[in-house]
Every structure is written in C-alpha cells, then in structure tokens.
VEXDREN-549425 format. One line per field, with one value per residue (C-alpha): residue number from 1; residue in three letters; x, y, z. Coordinates in steps of 0.001 Angstrom, whole numbers, m for minus. Layout:
N
nr <- (NUM  ...);
rest <- (ALA  ...);
u <- (X  ...);
v <- (Y  ...);
w <- (Z  ...);
REM end
This chain:
592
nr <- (1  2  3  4  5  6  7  8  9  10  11  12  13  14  15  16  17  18  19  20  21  22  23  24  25  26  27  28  29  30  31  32  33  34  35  36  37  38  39  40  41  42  43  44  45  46  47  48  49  50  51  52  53  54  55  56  57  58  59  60  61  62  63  64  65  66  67  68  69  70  71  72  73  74  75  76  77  78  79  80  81  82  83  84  85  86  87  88  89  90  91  92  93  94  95  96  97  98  99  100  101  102  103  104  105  106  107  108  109  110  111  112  113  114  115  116  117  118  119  120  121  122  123  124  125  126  127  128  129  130  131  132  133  134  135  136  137  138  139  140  141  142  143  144  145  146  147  148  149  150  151  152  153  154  155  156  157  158  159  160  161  162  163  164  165  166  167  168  169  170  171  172  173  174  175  176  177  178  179  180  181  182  183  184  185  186  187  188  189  190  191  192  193  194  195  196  197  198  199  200  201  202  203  204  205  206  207  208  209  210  211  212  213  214  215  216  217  218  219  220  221  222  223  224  225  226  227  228  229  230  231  232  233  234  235  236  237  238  239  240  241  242  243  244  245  246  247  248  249  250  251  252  253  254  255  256  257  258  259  260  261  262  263  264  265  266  267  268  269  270  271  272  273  274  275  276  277  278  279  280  281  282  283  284  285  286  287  288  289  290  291  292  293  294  295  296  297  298  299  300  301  302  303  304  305  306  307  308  309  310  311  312  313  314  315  316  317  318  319  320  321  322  323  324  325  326  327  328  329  330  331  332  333  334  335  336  337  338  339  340  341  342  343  344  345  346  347  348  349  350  351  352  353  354  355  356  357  358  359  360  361  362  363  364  365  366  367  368  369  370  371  372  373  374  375  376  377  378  379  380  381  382  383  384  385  386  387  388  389  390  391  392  393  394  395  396  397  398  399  400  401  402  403  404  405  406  407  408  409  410  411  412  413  414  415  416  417  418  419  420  421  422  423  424  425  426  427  428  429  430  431  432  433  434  435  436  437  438  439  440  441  442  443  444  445  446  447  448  449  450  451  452  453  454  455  456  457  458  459  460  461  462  463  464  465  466  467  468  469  470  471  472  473  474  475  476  477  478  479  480  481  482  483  484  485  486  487  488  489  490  491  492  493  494  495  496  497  498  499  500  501  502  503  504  505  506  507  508  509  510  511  512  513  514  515  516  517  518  519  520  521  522  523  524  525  526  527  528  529  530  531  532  533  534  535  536  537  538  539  540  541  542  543  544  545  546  547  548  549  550  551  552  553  554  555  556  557  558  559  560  561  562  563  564  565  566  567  568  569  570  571  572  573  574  575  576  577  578  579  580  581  582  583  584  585  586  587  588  589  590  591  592);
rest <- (UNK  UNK  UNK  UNK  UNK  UNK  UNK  UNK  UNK  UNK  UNK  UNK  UNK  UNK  UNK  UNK  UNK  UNK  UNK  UNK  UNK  UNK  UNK  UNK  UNK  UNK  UNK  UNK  UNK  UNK  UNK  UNK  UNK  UNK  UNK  UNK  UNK  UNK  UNK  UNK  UNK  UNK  UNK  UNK  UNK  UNK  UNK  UNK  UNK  UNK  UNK  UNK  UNK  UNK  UNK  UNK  UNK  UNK  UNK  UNK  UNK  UNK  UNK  UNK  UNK  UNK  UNK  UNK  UNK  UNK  UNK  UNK  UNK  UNK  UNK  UNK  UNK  UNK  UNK  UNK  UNK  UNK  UNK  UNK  UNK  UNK  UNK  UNK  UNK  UNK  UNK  UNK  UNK  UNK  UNK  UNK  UNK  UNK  UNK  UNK  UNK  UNK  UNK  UNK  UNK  UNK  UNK  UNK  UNK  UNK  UNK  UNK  UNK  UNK  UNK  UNK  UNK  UNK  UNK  UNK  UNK  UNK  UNK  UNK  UNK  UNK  UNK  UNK  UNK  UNK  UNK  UNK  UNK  UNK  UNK  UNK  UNK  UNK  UNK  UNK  UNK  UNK  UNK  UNK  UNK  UNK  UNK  UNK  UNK  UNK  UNK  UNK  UNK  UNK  UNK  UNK  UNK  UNK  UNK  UNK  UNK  UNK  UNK  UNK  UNK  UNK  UNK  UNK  UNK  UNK  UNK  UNK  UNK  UNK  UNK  UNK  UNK  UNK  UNK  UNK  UNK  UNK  UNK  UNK  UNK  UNK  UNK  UNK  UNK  UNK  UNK  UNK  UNK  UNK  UNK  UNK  UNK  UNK  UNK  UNK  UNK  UNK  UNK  UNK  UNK  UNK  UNK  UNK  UNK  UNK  UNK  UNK  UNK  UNK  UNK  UNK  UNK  UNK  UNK  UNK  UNK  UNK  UNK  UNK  UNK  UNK  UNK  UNK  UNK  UNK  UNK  UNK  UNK  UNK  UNK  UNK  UNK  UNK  UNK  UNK  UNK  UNK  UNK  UNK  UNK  UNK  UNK  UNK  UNK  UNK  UNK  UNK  UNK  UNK  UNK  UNK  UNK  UNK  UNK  UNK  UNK  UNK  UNK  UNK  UNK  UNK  UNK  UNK  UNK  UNK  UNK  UNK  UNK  UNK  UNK  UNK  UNK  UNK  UNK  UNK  UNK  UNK  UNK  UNK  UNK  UNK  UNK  UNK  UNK  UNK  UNK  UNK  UNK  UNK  UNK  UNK  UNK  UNK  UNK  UNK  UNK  UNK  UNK  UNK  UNK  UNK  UNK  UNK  UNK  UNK  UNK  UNK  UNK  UNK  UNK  UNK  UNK  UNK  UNK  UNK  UNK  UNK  UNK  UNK  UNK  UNK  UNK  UNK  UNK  UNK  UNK  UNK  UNK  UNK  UNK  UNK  UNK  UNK  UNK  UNK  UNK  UNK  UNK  UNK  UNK  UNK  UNK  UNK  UNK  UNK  UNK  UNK  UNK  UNK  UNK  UNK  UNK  UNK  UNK  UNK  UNK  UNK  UNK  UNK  UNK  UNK  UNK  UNK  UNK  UNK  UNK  UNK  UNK  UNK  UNK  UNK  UNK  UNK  UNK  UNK  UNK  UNK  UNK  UNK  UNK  UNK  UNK  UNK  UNK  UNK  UNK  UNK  UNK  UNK  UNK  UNK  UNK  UNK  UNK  UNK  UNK  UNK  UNK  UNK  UNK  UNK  UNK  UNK  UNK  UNK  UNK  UNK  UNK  UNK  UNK  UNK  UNK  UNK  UNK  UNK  UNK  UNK  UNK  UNK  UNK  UNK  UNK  UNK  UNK  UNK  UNK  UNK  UNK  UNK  UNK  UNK  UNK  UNK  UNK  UNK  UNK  UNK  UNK  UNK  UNK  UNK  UNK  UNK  UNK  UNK  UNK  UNK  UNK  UNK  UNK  UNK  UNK  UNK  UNK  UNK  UNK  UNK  UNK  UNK  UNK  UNK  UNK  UNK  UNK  UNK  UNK  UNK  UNK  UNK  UNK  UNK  UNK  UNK  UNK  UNK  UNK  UNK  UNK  UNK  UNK  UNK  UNK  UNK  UNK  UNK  UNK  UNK  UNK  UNK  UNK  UNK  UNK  UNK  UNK  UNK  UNK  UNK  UNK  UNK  UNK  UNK  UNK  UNK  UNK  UNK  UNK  UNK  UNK  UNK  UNK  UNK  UNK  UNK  UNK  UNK  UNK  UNK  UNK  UNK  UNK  UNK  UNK  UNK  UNK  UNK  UNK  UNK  UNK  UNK  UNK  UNK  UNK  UNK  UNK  UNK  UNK  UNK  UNK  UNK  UNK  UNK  UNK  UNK  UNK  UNK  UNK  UNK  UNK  UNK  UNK  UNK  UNK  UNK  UNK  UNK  UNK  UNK  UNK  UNK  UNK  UNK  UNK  UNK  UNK  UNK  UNK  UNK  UNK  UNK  UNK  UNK  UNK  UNK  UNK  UNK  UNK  UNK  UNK  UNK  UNK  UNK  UNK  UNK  UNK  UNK  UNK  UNK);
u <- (m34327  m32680  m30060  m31171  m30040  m29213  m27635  m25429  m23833  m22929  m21186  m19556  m18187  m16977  m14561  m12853  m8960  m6998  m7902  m11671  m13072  m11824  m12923  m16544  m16707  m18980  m20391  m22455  m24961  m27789  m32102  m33573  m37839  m39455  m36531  m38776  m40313  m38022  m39529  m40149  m36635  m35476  m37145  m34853  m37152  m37769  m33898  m35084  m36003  m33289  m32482  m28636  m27873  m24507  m26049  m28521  m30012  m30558  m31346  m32838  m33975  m34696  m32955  m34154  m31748  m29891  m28419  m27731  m27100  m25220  m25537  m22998  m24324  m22104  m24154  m22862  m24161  m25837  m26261  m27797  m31017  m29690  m30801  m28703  m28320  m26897  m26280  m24487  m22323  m21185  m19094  m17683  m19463  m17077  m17564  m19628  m19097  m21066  m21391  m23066  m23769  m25120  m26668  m27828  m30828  m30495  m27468  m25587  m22733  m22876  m19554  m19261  m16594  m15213  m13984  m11417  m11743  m8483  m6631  m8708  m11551  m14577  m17120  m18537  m16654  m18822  m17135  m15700  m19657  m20574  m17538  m17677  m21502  m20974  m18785  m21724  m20572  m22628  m20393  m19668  m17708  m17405  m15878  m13956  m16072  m13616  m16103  m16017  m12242  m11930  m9430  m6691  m7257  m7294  m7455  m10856  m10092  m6971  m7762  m10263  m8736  m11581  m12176  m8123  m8788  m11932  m9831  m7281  m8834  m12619  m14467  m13127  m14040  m17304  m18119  m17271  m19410  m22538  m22306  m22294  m25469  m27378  m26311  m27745  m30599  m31530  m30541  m31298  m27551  m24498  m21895  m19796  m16445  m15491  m12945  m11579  m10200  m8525  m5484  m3587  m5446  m7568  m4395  m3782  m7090  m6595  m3789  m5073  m7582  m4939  m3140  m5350  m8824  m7770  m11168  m12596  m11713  m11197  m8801  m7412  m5794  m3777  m2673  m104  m860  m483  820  3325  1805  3663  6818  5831  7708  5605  6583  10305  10095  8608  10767  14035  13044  11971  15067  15207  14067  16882  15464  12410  12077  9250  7776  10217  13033  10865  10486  14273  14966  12685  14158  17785  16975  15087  17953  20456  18697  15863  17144  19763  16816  15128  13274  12741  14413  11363  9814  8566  9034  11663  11173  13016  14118  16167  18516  19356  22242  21764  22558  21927  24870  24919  22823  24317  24565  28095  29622  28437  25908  23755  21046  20052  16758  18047  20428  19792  21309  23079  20289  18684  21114  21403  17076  17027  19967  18334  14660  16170  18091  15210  14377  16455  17175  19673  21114  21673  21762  18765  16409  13170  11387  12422  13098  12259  12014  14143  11928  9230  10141  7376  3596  2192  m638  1261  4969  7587  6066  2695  4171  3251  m186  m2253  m4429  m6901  m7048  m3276  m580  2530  4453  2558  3336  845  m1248  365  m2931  m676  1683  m1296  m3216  94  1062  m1869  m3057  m592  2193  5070  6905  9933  10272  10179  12969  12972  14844  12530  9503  9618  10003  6787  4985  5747  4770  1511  1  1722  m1261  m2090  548  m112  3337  2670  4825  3031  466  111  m3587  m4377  m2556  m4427  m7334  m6786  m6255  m4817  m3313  m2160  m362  370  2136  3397  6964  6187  4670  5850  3183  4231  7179  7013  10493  8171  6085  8382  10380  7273  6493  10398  10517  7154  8940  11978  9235  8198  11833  12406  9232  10668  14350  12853  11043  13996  15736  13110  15171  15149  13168  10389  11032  10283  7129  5570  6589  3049  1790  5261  5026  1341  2857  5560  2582  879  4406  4552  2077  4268  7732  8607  8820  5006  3936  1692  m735  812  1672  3282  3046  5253  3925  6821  5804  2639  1836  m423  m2657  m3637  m1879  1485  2904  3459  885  m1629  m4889  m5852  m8861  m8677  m12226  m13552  m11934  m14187  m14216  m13108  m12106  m14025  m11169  m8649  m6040  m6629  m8031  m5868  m9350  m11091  m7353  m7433  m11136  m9792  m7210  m9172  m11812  m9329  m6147  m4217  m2151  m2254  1229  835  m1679  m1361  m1886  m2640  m1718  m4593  m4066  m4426  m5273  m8653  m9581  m12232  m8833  m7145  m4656  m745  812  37  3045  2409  2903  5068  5026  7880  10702  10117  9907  9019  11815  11160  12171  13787  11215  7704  6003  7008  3720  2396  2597  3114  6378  8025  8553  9228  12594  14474  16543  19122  18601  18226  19288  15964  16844  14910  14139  15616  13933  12675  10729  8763  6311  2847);
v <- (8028  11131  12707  16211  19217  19582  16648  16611  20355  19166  16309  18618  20806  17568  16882  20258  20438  21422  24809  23738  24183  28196  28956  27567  30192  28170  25917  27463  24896  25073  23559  24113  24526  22420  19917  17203  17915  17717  20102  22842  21696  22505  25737  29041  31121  28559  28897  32057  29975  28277  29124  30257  30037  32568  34222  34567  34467  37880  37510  34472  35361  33661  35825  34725  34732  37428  40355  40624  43846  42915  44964  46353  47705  45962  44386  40560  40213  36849  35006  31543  31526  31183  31291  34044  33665  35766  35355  37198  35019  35825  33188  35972  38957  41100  38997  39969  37873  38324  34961  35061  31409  31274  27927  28144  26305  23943  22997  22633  20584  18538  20860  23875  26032  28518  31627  34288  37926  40398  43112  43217  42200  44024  43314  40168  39639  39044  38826  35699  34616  35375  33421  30170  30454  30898  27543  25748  26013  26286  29162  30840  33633  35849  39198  38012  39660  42401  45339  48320  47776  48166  46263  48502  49879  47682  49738  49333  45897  47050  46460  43729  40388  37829  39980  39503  35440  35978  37807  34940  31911  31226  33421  30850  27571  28722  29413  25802  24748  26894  26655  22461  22523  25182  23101  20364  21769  23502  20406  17688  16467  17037  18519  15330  17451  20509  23262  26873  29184  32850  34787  37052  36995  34698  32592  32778  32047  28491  27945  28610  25785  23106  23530  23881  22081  19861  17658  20823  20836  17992  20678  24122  26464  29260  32237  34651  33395  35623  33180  35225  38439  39485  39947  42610  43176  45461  47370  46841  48440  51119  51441  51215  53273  56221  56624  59572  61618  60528  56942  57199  55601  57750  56116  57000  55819  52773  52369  53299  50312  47961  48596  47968  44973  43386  44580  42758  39454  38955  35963  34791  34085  31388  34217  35130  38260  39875  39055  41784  40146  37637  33649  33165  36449  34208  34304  37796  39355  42987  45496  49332  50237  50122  52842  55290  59171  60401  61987  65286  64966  67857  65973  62842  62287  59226  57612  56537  58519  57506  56787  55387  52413  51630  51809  49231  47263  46784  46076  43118  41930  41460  42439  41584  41736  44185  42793  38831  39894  37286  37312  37979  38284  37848  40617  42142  40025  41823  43080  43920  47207  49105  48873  45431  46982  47286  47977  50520  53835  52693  52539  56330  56978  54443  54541  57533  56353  56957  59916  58986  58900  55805  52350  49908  47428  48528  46396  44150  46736  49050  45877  45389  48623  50907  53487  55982  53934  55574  53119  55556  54073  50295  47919  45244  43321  43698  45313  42835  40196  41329  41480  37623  37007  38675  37688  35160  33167  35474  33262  29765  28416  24739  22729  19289  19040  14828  15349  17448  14863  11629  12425  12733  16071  18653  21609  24237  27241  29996  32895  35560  36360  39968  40370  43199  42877  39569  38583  34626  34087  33509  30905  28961  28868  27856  24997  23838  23465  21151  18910  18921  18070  15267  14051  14125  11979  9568  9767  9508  6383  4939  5167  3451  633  m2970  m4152  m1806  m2247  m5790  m5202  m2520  m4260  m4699  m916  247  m1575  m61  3594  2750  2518  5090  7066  6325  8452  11483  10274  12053  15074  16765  16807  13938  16516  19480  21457  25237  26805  30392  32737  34826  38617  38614  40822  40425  37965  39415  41459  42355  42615  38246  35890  36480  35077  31375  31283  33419  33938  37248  37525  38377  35185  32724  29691  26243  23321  22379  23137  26743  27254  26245  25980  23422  21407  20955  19451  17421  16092  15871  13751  12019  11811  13352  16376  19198  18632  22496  25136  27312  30835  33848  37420  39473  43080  45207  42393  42300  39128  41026  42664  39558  37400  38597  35032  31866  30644  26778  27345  24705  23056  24218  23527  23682  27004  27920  26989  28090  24871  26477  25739  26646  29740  31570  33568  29224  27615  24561  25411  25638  22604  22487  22416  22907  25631  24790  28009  26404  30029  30405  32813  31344  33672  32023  29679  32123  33658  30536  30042  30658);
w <- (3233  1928  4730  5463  4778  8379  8738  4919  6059  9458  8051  5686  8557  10205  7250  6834  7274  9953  11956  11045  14373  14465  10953  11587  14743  16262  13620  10133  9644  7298  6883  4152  4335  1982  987  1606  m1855  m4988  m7098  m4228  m3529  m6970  m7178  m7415  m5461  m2489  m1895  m383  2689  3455  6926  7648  11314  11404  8058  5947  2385  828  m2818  m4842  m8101  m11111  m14046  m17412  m20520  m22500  m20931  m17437  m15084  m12326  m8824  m9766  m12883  m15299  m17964  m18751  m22408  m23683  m20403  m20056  m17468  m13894  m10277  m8426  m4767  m2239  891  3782  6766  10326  11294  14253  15587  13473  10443  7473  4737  1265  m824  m4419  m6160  m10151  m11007  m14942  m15380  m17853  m19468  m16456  m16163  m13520  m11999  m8947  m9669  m6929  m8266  m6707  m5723  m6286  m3826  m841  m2906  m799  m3397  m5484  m8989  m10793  m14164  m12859  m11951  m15187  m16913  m14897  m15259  m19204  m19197  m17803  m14162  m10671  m10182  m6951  m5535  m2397  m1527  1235  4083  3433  2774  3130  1931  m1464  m3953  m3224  m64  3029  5663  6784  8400  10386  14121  12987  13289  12441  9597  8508  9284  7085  4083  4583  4374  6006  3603  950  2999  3921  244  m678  1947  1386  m2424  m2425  m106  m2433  m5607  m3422  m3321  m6476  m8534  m6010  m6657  m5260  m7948  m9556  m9641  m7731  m9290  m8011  m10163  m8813  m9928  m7278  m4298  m5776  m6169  m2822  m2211  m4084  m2020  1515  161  m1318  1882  4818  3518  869  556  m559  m4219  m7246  m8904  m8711  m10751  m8646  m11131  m9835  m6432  m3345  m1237  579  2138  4830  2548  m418  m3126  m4141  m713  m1734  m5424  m3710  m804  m3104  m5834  m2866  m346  m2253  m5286  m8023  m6871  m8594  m12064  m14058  m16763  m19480  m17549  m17127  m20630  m21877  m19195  m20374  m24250  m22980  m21489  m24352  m27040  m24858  m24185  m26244  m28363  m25197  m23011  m25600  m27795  m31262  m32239  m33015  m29695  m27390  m24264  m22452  m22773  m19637  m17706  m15498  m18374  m18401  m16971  m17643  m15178  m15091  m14752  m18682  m18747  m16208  m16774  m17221  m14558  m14085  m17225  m17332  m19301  m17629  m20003  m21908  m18814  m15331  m12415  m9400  m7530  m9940  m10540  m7217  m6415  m9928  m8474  m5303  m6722  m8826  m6185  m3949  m254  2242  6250  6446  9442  7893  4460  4055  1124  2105  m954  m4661  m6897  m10180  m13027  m15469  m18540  m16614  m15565  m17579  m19176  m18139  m15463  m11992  m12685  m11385  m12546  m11433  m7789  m7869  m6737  m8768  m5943  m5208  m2002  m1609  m2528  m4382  m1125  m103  m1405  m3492  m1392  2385  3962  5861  7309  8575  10456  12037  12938  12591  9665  10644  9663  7666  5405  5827  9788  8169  9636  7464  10386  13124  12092  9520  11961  13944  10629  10411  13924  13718  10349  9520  8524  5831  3585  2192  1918  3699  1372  2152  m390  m127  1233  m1364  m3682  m2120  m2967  m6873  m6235  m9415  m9291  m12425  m11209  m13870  m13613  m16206  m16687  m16587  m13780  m11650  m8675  m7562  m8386  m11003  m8831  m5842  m7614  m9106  m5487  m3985  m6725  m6156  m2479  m2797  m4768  m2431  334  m1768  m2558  1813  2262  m571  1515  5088  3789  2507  5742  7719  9852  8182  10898  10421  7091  7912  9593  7316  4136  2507  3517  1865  m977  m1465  m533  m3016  m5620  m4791  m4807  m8515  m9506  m7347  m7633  m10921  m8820  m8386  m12023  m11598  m9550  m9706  m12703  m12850  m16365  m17146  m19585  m21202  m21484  m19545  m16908  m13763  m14398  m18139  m20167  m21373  m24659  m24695  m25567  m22480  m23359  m22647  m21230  m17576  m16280  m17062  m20326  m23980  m26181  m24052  m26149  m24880  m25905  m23092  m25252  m25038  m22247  m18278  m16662  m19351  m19134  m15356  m15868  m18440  m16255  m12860  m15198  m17344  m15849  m18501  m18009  m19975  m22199  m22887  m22922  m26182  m25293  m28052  m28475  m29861  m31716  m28515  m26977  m28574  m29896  m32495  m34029  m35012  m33958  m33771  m32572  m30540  m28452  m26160  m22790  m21047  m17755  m15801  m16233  m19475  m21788  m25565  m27643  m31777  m33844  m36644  m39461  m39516  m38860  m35610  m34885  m34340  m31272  m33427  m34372  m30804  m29013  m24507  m23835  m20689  m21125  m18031  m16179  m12664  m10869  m8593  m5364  m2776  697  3671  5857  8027  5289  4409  7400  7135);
REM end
C-alpha cells in the first residue's frame, strides 16, 4: 500500500542534515485530501487542499499555454501549460516564508530543479521559474521569507533572528522538502534527479545546501556564490575608496583605470590582444601608482590623486584586521574596476533606498548593530570580530563536502573574472581549501597505526576505492569554472552567456549550457571537459554573435592555439597557466 503523504514528508524531515531539528521549528509536515485517488491526486487544482501544518497553500492554478503574467506583472512569453502553486510557511512565529513550485503538464522531465533568489531576495524570481520550467523542470523557488526586505535593502529583518536563520539557510531546505511532496503529488512520482541552480545569494544558497543537508540535491551549480557574508568586500571598496573625498573613484576614473590595466596585461594574463577583458587577472601586476597626478597638478582629470592610489591600493589588497594585519576578505580583481553591473563607481548610491554615503548591501552590519549604524565607526578588528560571533552562520564555508560527495553528489561552481561584488578570489580560495580537506582525510588515513591498519584492512581497502573517484583532488564531484571578463553573474564585456536561468535564448545542449552539463554528469557520470560560453552584440543574442571562448575547469584557463579563428572556442585549448598566487583570509575568517 502506497505510504502517505503524512507519513513520506515525515520521513523526509527525518533525513535532513545536521541542525535539522532547529530549521524544522517544530516539525513542517504535510496530508494531502484526496491522495487516495490518483487522478484527484494528480489534479492541479486539488493541490489546493493539501493541508500545511506551519503554512499554507495560497494559489493553485492551472495556467494554460502561451504567455504568462506573473504576479509580478512580468509577462514570460511562450510558456508550456503548468500548475502554479504557492504556498506561504511559518516554521517560527516570526517566520513568513513564500514558496512558488511550476510543474508543466506534459512534457515534463522526470527532474525538480531548485532555483535561487538574489540580494535579500524578498520576492519570488520568477524568471528563474519560468527558465527551469522552460527546460522541462518541476521548478521551484522561494523568496527567502525575507519580505518586506527588498533585494538591496535588508533592513527590515534586523532585530529578527529566525527570519536571518530563514534568509540563511531554512527557507532553502524547506523548499526542497515541500516541492518533492507536491511533485509527489501532482505526478504521482517522486522526481528521478534533483538539481539547484542560484548565482550570488542564490550561490550561497546552493552552498548552505551542499554543506549542511547534503541528501537534498543530485547536483548543484553555485554561481558567484555568497558564501562568506559577514566579511564584505563590497563594504571594503566602499570603506577604502570613502576615508575621504579624493578617495572616491567616479566613473571616469573608473574607466581610465580599467583601460590602463587592460593595455598593460591583456596578452600577459593568457589573452588575445584584441580582448576586452583579462584571461587570468591573477596575472597582472599593475599598480596605480602608474597613473598618479604630478605633484601639485592642477588638472587631475586624466590621473589618479593621492588618495586615490592609496583607496585603489587598499581595495586590491583586500580587507584586513588592522591590528594582525590579517586578510579578511580578498580584494579587487584587477580589470574590474568599471562597467560590469556592481563595480567601484556603482558603490555610490545605486540604491534608492540608500544615499551615496552608505555602502552597497550593509544587511549584515545593521542586524548586528542596529539601523543606525555608521560604517565610519567600523573596527574591522573588533566590530568585525562581533560580526563573526553573531552571524556567523550566515556563511557556508564547511570545507567537508564527503556527504555531499557519497552520495554521487555534483557540484559546478562558476564565477566571472570581473566580478566586482564578490570577489572570484573568494571562490577559488574556497574550492582550494576543499581539496586540501580532502588531501588531510587521504594523509590522516595513511597514518592510521599498522595495527588498526591490520584490523580495518577490508573497510580501507573499500574507502581506498571509493577514494579513487576523489583522490585526483575534488574534480571527480566538484568542478569550479572562471569566466574571463564577466561580471556578476551576467554580463561584462567577456563571453558571459552559457545558459544562466533567466537569460533570452537559452541554448538546450550541455555543451553550452553549465545547468544541462551538471545533468549530464549527475545522469552520466561524465564531467563537463568545458562549457563554451558566447558573447552576443550588446549582449543580445538577436544581434549576432561577437565570439565564443570554452570555459575551463579550474585550474585551467583559455589559452588561443595559434591557428584557427580566435572569435571560436575551438581554437583555444585548457591550459594551466602556473599562476598559483591565491590570497587566502586567515583562519579566523573561514568559520561559518
């Protein structure tokens, strides 16, 4: 006799990683009415009765094909049928967390894919919805429980801790959880692979997950991943480039940076010399000082000032504890000083919800010390110490990812070179000291004595299997691809497009597109080689195509043959390039 739907979601909740009894609050179990018949059970508008103890179900609607208008008035164009559910969860009595899951009606296939939210989120996205659902996806996203914050203003949810635990981490687990059962339900199947996609907080997202519930998911891809919260770079730019005002770097001086930098490294970095963009910033050695005013220059339009140097200086360097000298956080990849959606000039009042004297994304600093905060009284010793002990679980740094791994787990991290918001540096720190966790496991096994040794011979012998599959450092289920001259997520003037949710056109083929490859590998076991992204005219696919370029899995980059044409991907092969220089914050900057 079929379990019921009581009975399948409690048994869920029983299997949820570590910290699982504090994220339920209490236990979120689910009955549906009417599963005892298939067809009712199958039927989009008898979700509507599915009882939510904790929560409830607000919307089920059966949308027919072509365009859609979303609540949030954006019309999705071309749309297969779907049922659209919403639903609304209170885990705490200060929790309110909204939940949206598309299920296409025919055509599905056979998949659930989780999908991220950005900033503070506050509100579905549903251009991720609509681009998993497109793929053929049971897709499902959530704002986080986070409204009425919006994506760049967090302060609604400072002196509201559950609703901080909810932004962190249990808004995502509890959407994994409620989304299987309604797929359940609607198809009368459970979904035969389970993938999350996000970029930034989404990223971050995908990481609380790998780390803290890692049944949840068959794969993940983490883009740009915010994995390290209570250490902003984005604070430090700000901070740097404000001690005073000939610190600030307006947008030409942003610009006339950017141009130095790519006339002096452009082809040393691993480019072409008509690239746009670095191959490997890591490679550059550039320093403002090159462009400082002369002394007592009455015209400092085309040089940098004093201040200036030192604020750019400091911003590459990276924040640090002023007391230790410490790295906290990495700094500035050079090259992306200017244009690629959140960089140094757009520091100054991007927000409407914030003057120019205010940095970018402050959430964490207000929950920790209130809305009246002024960055100005920061101590980036002690304050930044208290920041750590307060929210620390707002990062997703656990290095041990062998559950996640057991299981056949995969994971694709990408992140562009150009990304001024979150610094790549972080990333690729972050997908090195996993590997040097995996390299200690290897060593501490090793030094087992001879007598245990002895004893546990068969089990090591089958760990030492098993260890094949992870012993050429993490590539077996983790892969980290760099994309030279994007920005956050998107953009930038580099190729940038290769098949992110939410984007027009998205091509189908795993060799285009990082989502389709990590469902080719969970299903196949083949790892994506490369992932070839393009570079459209204005990055509009409709206005042509200006180059393809392969992106590599690190630490390997885009390196042009010598024959062939250079706007192909097929004419650049993956080669290391030997830059192993990767600042890595100090220990005490790695906790979550």
């Amino acid at each position: 006799m079929k379990k019921s739907a009581l009975s399948r979601f409690g048994l869920l909740a029983l299997r949820c990683g570590k910290m699982a009894a504090v994220l339920l609050g209490g236990g979120l179990l689910l009955a549906a009415v009417g599963t005892a018949n298939p067809a009712a059970a199958r039927s989009c508008k008898t979700l509507a009765s599915v009882i939510v103890p904790n929560g409830s179900i607000t919307a089920a609607e059966s949308v027919p094909a072509g365009d859609y208008k979303a609540p949030s008035g954006t019309v999705y164009p071309n749309m297969p049928a779907f049922c659209r559910i919403a639903a609304t969860l209170t885990p705490t009595s200060d929790s309110f967390i909204r939940i949206e899951v598309w299920m296409p009606v025919s055509e599905w296939n056979g998949a659930y894919l989780a999908t991220g939210g950005g900033g503070y989120t506050g509100t579905i996205n549903y251009g991720e919805l609509s681009g998993g659902l497109a793929q053929g996806f049971a897709t499902a996203n959530t704002d986080m429980g986070t409204s009425p914050a919006t994506a760049l203003d967090g302060r609604a949810l400072t002196g509201h801790l559950q609703k901080q635990i909810d932004f962190a981490y249990r808004s995502t687990h509890l959407m994994n959880v409620l989304a299987k059962h309604l797929i359940d339900d609607f198809y009368g199947r459970r979904p035969e692979y389970s993938y999350y996609y996000g970029c930034s907080t989404g990223g971050g997202q995908g990481m609380h997950i790998v780390e803290q519930y890692p049944d949840d998911y068959d794969g993940v891809v983490a883009g740009a991943p915010a994995i390290n919260r209570t250490h902003s770079g984005t604070f430090w730019n700000f901070y740097v480039t404000h001690e005073s005002p000939d610190s600030i770097i307006p947008e030409d001086k942003a610009t006339l940076v950017t141009d130095a930098v790519l006339k002096a490294c452009v082809t040393k970095t691993g480019g072409l010399a008509t690239d746009e963009f670095l191959t490997d910033p890591r490679a550059c050695h550039w320093r403002p000082q090159s462009l400082a005013c002369a002394p007592h220059a009455t015209d400092t339009s085309t040089c940098l000032t004093p201040g200036q140097v030192r604020s750019l200086n400091l911003a590459y360097d990276g924040s640090r504890n002023p007391r230790t000298g410490h790295l906290i956080f990495p700094g500035l990849m050079q090259g992306a000083e200017s244009g690629y959606t959140f960089d140094l000039p757009a520091l100054e009042g991007l927000s409407p919800f914030f003057p120019s004297d205010v940095p970018l994304f402050p959430g964490t600093y207000y929950w920790v010390f209130g809305n009246n905060w002024d960055y100005r009284d920061f101590d980036f010793d002690h304050d930044q110490a208290e920041v750590d002990r307060q929210k620390g679980f707002l990062n997703a740094l656990d290095t041990d990812l062998t559950p996640f791994a057991s299981h056949g787990g995969k994971l694709i991290m990408f992140h562009g070179f150009a990304d001024a918001l979150i610094s790549p540096q972080m990333t690729i720190d972050y997908y090195l000291l996993v590997q040097r966790a995996l390299q200690r496991q290897d060593q501490d096994r090793e030094q087992a004595s001879e007598d245990e040794q002895l004893v546990q011979r068969a089990a090591l012998q089958r760990q030492d299997q098993d260890r094949e599959q992870t012993s050429e450092d993490e590539q077996s289920f983790f892969r980290l691809f760099l994309a030279p001259g994007m920005g956050h997520c998107s953009g930038g003037p580099g190729p940038n497009a290769f098949g992110q949710l939410g984007g027009t056109q998205v091509p189908l083929d795993a060799q285009h597109n990082v989502l389709q490859a990590l469902v080719r590998w969970v299903k196949t076991g083949e790892p994506p080689a490369t992932v070839v992204a393009t570079k459209y005219v204005n990055d509009t696919p409709a206005n042509g195509i200006v180059m393809t370029r392969p992106l590599c899995p690190f630490p390997t980059l885009p390196r042009y043959t010598g024959s062939g044409d250079p706007s192909d991907a097929a004419s650049f092969d993956c080669v290391d390039d030997g830059v192993h220089h990767n600042p890595t914050p100090a220990p005490e900057y790695l906790r979550d």
